[in-house]
N, C-alpha and C positions, 0 to 999 in steps of 0.2 A: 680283323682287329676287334678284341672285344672289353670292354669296359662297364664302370658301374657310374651311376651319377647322381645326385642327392642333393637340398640343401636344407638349409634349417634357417628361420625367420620368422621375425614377430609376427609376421599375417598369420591369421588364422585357416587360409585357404589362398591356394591360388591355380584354383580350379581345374587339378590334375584327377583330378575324379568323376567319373559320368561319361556318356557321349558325348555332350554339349561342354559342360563343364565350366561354365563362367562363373571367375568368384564375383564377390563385391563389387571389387576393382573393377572387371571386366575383361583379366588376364586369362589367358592360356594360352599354355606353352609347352613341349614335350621332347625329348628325342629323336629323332628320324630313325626310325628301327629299332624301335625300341620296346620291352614290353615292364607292365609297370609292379612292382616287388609289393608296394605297400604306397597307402595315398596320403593325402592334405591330415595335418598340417605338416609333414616333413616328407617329401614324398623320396624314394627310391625308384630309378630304373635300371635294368638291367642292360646294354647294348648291344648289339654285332650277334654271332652268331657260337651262344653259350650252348650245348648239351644240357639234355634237360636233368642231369643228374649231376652239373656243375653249380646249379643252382638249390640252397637248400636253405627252406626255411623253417623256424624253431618259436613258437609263440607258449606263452606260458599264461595258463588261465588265472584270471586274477578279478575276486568281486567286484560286481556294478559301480560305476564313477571311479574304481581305482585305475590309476596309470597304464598304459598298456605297456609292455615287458615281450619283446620279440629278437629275434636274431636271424641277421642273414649271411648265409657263406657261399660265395662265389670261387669257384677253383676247385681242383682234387685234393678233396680235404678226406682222410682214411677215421674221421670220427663216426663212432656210432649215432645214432638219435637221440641215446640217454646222454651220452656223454657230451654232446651240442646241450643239450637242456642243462646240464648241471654245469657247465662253463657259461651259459648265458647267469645260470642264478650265483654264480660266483662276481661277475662282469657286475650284477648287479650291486653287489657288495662293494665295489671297486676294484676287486680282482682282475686287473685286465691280461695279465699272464698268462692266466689261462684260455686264454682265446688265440692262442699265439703258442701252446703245447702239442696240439696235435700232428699227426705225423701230415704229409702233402705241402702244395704250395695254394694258397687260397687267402682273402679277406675276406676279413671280418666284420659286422656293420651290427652294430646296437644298438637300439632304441627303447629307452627307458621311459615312458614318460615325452617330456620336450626334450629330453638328453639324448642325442644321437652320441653315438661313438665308433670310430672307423681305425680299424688298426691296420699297420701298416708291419710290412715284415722285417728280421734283421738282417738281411741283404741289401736288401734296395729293388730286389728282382720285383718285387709288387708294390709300388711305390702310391703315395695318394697325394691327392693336388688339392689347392684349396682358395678362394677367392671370396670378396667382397661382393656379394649385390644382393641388393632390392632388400638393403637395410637387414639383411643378416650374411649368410655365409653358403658359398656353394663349393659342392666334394665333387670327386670324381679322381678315379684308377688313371686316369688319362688328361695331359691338359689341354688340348688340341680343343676339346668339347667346352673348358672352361673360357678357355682364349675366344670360342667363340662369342658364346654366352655375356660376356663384356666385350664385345669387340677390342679386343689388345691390341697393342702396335707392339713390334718385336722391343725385345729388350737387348738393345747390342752390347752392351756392358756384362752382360752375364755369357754373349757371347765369345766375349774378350776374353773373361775369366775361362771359363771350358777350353777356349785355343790355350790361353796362357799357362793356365797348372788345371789341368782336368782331375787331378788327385789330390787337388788340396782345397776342402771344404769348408774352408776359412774366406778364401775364393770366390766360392761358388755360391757360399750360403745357403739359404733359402727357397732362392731363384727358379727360372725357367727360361726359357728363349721367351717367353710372351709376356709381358709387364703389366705386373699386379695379379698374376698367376703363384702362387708361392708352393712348397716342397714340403711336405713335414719330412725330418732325415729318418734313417734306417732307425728301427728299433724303441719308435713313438709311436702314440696316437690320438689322433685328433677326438678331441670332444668339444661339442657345439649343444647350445640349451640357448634356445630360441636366439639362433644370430649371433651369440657371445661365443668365443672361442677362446679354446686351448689347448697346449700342445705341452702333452706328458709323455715322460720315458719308462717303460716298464722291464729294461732291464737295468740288474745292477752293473756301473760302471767301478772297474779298479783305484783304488787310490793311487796316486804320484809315488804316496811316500811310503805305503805297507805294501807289499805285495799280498795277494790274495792267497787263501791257501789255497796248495797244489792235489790233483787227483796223482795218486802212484801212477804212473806209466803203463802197467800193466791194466788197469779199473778204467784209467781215461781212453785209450785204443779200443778196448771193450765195450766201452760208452757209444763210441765213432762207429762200432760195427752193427752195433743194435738200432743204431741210427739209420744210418744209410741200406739196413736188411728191411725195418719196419717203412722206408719210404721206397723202396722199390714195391714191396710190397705191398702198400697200398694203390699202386696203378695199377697191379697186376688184377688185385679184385675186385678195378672198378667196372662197370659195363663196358663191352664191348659195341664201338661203332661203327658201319659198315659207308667208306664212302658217299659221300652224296649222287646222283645220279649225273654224269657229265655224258659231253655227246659219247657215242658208239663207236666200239673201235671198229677202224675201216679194214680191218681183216691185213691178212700177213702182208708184211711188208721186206723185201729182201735183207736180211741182216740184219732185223730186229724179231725179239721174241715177243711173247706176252707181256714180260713184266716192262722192256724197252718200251714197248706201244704204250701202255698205261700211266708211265713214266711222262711221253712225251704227252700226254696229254691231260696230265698234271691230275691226277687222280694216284696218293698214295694204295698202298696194299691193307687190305683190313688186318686186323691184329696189333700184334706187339714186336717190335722192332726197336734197335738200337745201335750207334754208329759202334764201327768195331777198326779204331784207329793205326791198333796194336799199340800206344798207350797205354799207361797204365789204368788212366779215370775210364776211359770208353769199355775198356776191355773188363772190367771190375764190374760194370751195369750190367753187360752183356751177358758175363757170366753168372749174374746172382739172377735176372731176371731168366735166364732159361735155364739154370738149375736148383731156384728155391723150391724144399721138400712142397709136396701138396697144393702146388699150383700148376695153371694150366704152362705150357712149356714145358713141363715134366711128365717123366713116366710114370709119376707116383700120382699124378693131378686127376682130379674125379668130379671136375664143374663143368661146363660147358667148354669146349676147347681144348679140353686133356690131350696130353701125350702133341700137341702141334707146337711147331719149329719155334724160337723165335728167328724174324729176318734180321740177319746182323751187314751191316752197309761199310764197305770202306771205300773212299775216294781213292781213286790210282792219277795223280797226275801223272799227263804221260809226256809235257813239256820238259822233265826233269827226271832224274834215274835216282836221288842223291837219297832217295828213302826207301830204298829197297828191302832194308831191314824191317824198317815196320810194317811194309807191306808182307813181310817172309813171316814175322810174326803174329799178323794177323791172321795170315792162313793157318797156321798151328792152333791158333785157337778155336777159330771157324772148323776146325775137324772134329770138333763136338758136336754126336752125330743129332744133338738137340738144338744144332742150328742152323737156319738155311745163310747162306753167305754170299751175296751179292757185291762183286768189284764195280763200280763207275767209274771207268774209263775216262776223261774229260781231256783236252788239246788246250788249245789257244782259247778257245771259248769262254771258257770257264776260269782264264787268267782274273786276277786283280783288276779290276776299273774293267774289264770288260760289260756292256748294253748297260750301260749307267743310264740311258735317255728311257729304259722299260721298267723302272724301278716303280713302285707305291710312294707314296708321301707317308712319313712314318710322325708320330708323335715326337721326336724331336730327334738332334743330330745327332750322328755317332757315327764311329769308324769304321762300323760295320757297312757301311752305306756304300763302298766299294765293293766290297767282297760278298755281295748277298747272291748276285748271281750264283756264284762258285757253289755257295751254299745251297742255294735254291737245286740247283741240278742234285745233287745228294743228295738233299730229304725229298723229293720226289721219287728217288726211287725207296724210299722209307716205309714204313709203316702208322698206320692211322693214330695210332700211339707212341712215340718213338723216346727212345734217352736219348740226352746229349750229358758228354762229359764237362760241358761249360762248368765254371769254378771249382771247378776241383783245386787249384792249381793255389789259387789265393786263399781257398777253405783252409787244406791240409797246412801249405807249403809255411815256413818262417820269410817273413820280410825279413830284407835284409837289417831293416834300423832296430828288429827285437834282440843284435846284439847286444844293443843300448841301453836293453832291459835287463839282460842278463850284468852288467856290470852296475848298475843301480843298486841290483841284491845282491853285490860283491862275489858272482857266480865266476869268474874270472878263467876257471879251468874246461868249461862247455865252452870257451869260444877256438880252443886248441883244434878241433876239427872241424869244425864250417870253416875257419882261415886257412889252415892248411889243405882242404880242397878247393878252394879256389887260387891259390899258386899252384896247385897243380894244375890247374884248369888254365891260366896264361902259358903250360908249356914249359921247357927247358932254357931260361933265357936268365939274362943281368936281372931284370926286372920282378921278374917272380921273384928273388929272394927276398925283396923287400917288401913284399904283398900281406906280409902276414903283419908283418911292425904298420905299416900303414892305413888297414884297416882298422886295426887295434886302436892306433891314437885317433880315427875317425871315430869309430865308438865311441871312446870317451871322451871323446869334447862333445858328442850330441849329447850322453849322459850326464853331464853338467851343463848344459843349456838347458835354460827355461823354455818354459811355452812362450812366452811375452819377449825375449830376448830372439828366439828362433826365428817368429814370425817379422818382426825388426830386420834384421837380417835377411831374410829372404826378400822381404820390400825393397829395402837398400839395393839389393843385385838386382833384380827383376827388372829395371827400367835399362840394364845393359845387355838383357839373355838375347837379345838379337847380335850380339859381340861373340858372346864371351860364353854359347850354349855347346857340352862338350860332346864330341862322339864317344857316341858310348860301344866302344870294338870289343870288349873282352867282357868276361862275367865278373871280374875285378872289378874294372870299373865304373860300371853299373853299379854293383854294393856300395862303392865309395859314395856316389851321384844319390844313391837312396838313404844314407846317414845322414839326413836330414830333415829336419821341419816341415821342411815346405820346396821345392824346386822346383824351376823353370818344364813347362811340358814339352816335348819333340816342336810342336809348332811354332813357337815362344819367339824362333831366331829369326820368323820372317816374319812377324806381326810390326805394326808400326810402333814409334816412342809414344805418341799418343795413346794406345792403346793399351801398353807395358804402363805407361804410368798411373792408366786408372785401373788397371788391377793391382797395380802397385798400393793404391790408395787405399783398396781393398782391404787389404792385408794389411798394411797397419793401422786401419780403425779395428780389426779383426786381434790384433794384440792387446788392445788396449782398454776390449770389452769382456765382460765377465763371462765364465765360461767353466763348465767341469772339464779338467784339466785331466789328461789320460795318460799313460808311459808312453815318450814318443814313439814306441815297435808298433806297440796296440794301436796308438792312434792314426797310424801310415799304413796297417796293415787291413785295417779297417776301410780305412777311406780307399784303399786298392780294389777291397770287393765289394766296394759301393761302385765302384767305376767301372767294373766287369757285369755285375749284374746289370749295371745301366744298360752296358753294351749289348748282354745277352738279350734283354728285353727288346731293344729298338732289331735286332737281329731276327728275335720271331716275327717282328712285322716288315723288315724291308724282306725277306725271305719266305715268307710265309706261301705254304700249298692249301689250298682249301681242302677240309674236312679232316686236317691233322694236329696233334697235338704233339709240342716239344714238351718233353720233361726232364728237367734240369733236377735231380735229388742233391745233390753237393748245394744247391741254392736255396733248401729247405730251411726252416726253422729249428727244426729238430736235429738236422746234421751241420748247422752250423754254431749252435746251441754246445753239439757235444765237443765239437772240434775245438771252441774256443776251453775247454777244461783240457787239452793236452800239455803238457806241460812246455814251459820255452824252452828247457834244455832239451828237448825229444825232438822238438820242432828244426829247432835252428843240425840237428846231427844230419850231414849229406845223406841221399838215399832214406829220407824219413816218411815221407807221401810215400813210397813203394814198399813200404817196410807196413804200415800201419793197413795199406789196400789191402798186401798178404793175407793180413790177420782178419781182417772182412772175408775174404775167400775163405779162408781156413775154417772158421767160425760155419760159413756156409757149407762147409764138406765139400771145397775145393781147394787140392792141394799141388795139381798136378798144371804146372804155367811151363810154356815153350824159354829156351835159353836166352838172356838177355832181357827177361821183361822187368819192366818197372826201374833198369839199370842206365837207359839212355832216354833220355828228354827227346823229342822233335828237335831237329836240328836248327839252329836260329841261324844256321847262313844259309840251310834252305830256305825258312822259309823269306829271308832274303833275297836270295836268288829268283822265286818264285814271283815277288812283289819287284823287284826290280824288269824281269820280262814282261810281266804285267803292263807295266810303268813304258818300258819300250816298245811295248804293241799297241796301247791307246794313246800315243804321244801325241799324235794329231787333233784328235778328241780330248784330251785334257788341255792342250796349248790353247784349244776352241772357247775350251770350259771358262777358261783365265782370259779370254780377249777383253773381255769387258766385264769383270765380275760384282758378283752386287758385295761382295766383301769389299773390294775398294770404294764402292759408293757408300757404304758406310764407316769406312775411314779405318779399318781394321788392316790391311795388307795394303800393298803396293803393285798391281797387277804384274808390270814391269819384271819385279826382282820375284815373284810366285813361277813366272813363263821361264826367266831364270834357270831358279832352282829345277825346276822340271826337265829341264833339256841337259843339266849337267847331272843332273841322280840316271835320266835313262842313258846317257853316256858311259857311267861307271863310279862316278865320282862318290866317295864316301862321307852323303848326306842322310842324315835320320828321315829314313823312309815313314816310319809313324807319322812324322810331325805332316809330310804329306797329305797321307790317306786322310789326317786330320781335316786339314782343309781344304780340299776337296771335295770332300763330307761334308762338310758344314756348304759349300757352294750349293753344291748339289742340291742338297736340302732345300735351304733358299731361294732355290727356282722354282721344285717343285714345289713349297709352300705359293710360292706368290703366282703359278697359274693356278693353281687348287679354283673349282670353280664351288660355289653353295654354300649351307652351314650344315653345323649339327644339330640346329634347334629348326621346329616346324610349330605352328598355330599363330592365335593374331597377336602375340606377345611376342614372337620371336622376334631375335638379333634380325635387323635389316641388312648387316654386313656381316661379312665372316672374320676369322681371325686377320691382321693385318690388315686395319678397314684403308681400303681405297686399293691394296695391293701395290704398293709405293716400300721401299726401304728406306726407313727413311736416314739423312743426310748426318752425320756425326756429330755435327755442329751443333745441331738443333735440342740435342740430347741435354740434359742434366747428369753430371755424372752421381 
């Protein structure tokens, strides 16, 4: 896990600089592993275990007694030296854009003067935290570090919210699980001048009532491709890093090779690597990073590593036969003789909830917190650089609610085929015919609802979604369940009234407070890839191999940047993500893809099916998990009706398996929070307790809502 940490405050010193280092005061205090970026009076440290070329600093000379003027970039950031320096003296001007232009995924930290400034990206995949003390304000990429820092006690109202609508940020607000920890959202940034704070947006938002002008179709895809070529590309020419040194392999082992032995002892493979799903997103990485002209992966490449493989990884579960196709697919692409191709084989082991008891404590909950095993075993056999196809999915793809939009700007005739592939998609029945008239009038009743009116509404139902939360079987009705505001989350049905009701409350102090007001498509489609990068991020750390690095390019800046100028009519047209990756390929002088690709999604009753054997293999273990859960002692669930739900989902019963993993994820978590032993903070100023002082959850009652 690695993070940045900072604060800003009227001291003049508090004695982050020297051996010794006592201010005035007689404070010091520092990060445990920590090494330090720049000192008093606003000190930076860098945490965990950064590469020394993830780390980059940019100072700009400036005469005697004038302000000091520097810049720091933590992450795979593909900017030059000059081009950091001319984006800091933009930054200076107020330009904060441009610190947020470059290709990679990285943050950004400014320091003008007493004006620090911490930018945060348009995903949410690099997200910054921000709290109150010692009379100014502390940052930090992570809030586990600030939770410590004030000793917080959980904040179970924000937990409520995350069970109850995890995608609706009206909800969630601000929050964290840790109380008086706060979130600046996707696509702001924090600036802080000794202790005072504020939270600006640097990009521009759409109006309600004018649509923005449109890029042609053909300029915006073109836009998507130069995007996501220039960020593969810049991983490709960063340095390369060679394993840390782990114990010694113990020589052959019957029916394991080299890469298997390496694998088990968690030591990825040097180089560059990328999951190769037979997807469209995985398959799209795989083939740009092992055939961009003039780099290493190529036969045309003349840097260090020329002409070598990239390892391209696909997982085979072998509990299940029902994706044979993408596995058949993957091997047709893997026959590109510029890639080596690595199947991982994985059984029962590697199911859903499988060794939940061997997991990390991650900076906060997420749904990933099941399945990281599953994960973990794949990028192990990875490479020390790897892609992952993560967001692609909500980058590219149309929410279902951007019909909403499209009937706004009386677009009426672009919804004739995204409606009529999904009746086709229910199949030959009574029911399809009516698929296409019932979406249509869902549309436009959310295109005449308000923002204020929406969230009303969603408040009003929400204290019944433990009633009245629907299955969602078909891709029909999902669209239906997404034409809207704001909706109940998978977990919602088993949370308690209490609990529904204060996130009930939520939401409508949340309608009744001022707010830039967005198209409901954009504002649901947004808050969707706030909530995947959430996940992708808590994913690199409940999974994480030592000495590797995940690279998510779909989560970039610059390819989320481009992706949001594609137009809605292009968006919302079935087979449009596969249509536009094409044109990335092609663009790359790749034209040649095996049959069926980009043409069939991952199967969602596999991966059903998958989560349900899952679910019926740790049933013992999760009934254990729920015998006494600290969610009931905080007044969140009902143990009872959770042991329930779990015996009737692994029996066959058709219950929203999300809403599960949900919470069980958040259990999970919760444990591992409350043995967590130490802090993040060391010298004689440190936190005497760690996050959740006393390690108690505490009691629901006791709360403020």
């Amino acid at each position: 896990m690695r993070w940045l940490v900072g604060w800003s405050s009227i001291a003049a010193s508090f004695g982050t600089v020297g051996a010794v280092g006592a201010s005035d005061e007689g404070r010091t205090m520092h990060p445990v592993g920590s090494q330090l970026l720049w000192g008093d009076p606003d000190p930076l440290w860098a945490v965990g275990d950064w590469r020394p070329d993830e780390i980059r600093t940019i100072r700009v000379d400036t005469a005697e007694g004038a302000p000091t003027v520097r810049l720091a970039v933590l992450g795979c950031c593909g900017a030059t030296d000059e081009q950091l320096r001319v984006g800091l003296l933009a930054a200076r001007g107020g330009a904060l854009r441009h610190l947020t232009a470059w290709t990679g995924s990285y943050t950004a930290v400014v320091q003008i003067g007493r004006r620090i400034t911490v930018v945060g990206d348009l995903a949410g995949a690099r997200p910054v935290f921000y709290t109150p003390w010692a009379g100014g304000t502390a940052y930090a990429t992570a809030a586990l570090p600030l939770a410590d820092l004030i000793e917080a006690q959980l904040d179970i109202g924000h937990l409520a919210a995350l069970l109850a609508c995890p995608e609706t940020p009206e909800a969630l607000r601000d929050g964290t699980p840790y109380a008086g920890v706060k979130r600046i959202p996707p696509g702001h940034a924090l600036i802080l001048r000794e202790g005072s704070r504020e939270i600006t947006g640097y990009e521009a938002v759409a109006s309600l009532a004018v649509a923005a002008p449109e890029l042609d179709p053909v300029s915006a895809v073109d836009g998507v491709r130069d995007a996501l070529v220039e960020a593969v590309r810049a991983r490709l020419l960063a340095p390369r890093h060679a394993p840390e040194t782990l114990p010694p392999d113990p020589g052959p082992v019957p029916g394991m090779g080299p890469a298997e032995r390496r694998a088990a002892r968690g030591a990825p493979v040097p180089g560059i690597g990328s999951d190769l799903s037979g997807g469209s997103a995985s398959a799209t990485l795989a083939l740009l990073a092992a055939g961009l002209p003039g780099l290493p992966g190529t036969l045309l490449g003349h840097r260090t590593g020329a002409g070598e493989r990239l390892l391209a990884v696909t997982f085979n579960d072998l509990t299940t036969r029902a994706h044979e196709d993408e596995l058949e697919r993957a091997r047709v692409i893997a026959a590109n003789p510029r890639l080596h191709h690595v199947v991982v084989a994985a059984g029962e082991e590697s199911l859903p909830y499988a060794e939940l008891e061997n997991g990390p404590l991650t900076d906060e909950p997420a749904p990933s917190l099941v399945v990281a095993e599953r994960h973990r075993r794949r990028l192990s056999a990875g490479s020390a650089d790897h892609f992952v196809g993560d967001g692609a999915r909500q980058v590219l793809d149309a929410h279902p609610a951007r019909l909403a939009d499209l009937l706004i700007d009386r677009r009426r005739r672009h919804l004739l085929r995204p409606v009529a592939a999904l009746a086709k998609a229910e199949g030959p029945s009574a029911h399809s015919l009516f698929v296409p008239l019932t979406v249509y009038r869902a549309a436009r009743r959310l295109a005449r609802t308000s923002y204020r009116t929406g969230l009303e509404a969603a408040a009003g139902r929400l204290p019944d979604a433990n009633r009245l939360t629907p299955d969602l079987d078909t891709p029909a009705d999902a669209s239906l369940a997404a034409l809207t505001w704001s909706r109940p989350g998978p977990a919602a049905r088993w949370l308690t009234g209490e609990a529904l009701a204060e996130v009930s409350v939520r939401l409508q102090e949340a309608a009744i407070r001022p707010t830039s007001v967005q198209r409901p498509g954009e504002a649901r489609a947004r808050a969707a890839l706030a909530r995947n990068a959430a996940d992708h991020r808590i994913l690199e750390q409940a999974a994480e191999v030592r000495s590797q690095r995940l690279h998510a390019p779909f989560l970039d800046n610059q390819v989320v940047r481009a992706a949001r100028a594609l137009p809605e009519s292009l968006r919302v047209q079935p087979g449009a993500r596969a249509a536009v990756l094409r044109r990335v390929l092609a663009g790359a002088g790749i034209h040649e893809l095996p049959p069926g690709w980009g043409a069939h999604a991952p199967s969602q009753a596999t991966s059903t099916a998958v989560t349900r054997t899952g679910l019926r293999t740790s049933l013992p273990e999760l009934i254990a998990l729920f015998d006494a859960p600290l969610l009931a002692d905080a007044g969140l669930v009902e143990a009872r009706v959770v042991r329930k739900a779990l015996r009737a989902a692994a029996e066959g019963e058709p219950l929203p398996l999300d809403g599960l993993a949900d919470l069980a994820s958040t259990e999970l978590w919760l444990r591992r929070l409350i043995s967590r032993r130490g802090t993040c903070w060391t010298g004689t100023a440190a936190p005497r307790q760690r996050a959740v002082a006393g390690g108690v959850v505490p009691a629901r009652r006791t709360l403020q809502p």
